[in-house]
N, C-alpha and C positions, 0 to 999 in steps of 0.2 A: 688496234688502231694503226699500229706501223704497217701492217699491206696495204690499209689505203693511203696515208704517205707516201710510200713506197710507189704505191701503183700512179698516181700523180708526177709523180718525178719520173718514173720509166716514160710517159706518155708526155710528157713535156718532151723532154729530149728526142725525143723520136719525130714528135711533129712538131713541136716550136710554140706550141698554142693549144687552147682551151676553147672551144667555143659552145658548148653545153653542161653545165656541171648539175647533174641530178642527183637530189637525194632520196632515194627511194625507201631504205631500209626502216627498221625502226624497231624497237621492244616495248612491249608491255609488261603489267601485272595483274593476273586475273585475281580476284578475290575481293573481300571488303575492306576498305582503305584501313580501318583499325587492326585490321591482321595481317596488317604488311611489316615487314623487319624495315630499318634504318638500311641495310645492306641489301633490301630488293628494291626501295624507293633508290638509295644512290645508284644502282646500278640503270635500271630506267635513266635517271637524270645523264650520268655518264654518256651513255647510249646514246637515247634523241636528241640531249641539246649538245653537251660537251666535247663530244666525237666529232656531229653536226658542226661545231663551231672550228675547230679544228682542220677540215676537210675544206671549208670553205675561205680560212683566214690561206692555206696553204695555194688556192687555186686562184684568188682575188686578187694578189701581184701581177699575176700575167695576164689576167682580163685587162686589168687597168694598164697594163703597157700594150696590151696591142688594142685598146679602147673600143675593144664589143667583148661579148660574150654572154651567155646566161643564165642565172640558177633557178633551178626547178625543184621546187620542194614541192613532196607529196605524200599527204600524211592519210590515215584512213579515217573514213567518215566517224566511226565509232567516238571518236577522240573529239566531236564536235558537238557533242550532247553528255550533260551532266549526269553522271550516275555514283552512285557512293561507290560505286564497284571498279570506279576509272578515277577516282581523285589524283593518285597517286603518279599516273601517266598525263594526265592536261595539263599541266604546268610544263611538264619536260618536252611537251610537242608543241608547244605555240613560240614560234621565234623569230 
């Protein structure tokens, strides 16, 4: 998580502003939601929403002081239909 911190703060200082913040990234769990550990569901969750949430609390100051900017979340189609086999990732990709 501290590279993209990091990377955020190099690219402020260099241009001053933020005018597109994209989140493209993202992790899953392949398998049936019963045969997931506590430590592959948190790491999912860490990942999509808490990184995500992070990344975007970091870049939202500066939107808001120079009053534009915008984020682009893009998550994969997968994640938008229910399957025992994705339980464990929709919760951590909807935000």
């Amino acid at each position: 998580m501290s590279s993209g911190t990091e990377n955020i703060t190099r690219h402020i200082r260099k241009f001053s502003r933020i005018d597109v913040f994209a989140h493209i990234a993202g992790v899953g769990f392949a398998g049936a939601a019963e045969e997931a550990s506590y430590e592959e569901v948190r790491y999912v969750f860490e990942a999509n929403f808490f990184d995500t949430l992070k990344l975007k609390q970091e870049v939202l100051p500066f939107m808001r002081k120079e009053k534009s900017g915008r984020i682009v979340q893009i998550s994969s189609h997968g994640e938008s239909r229910h399957s025992p086999n994705s339980v464990s990732i929709m919760p951590a990709s909807f935000h």
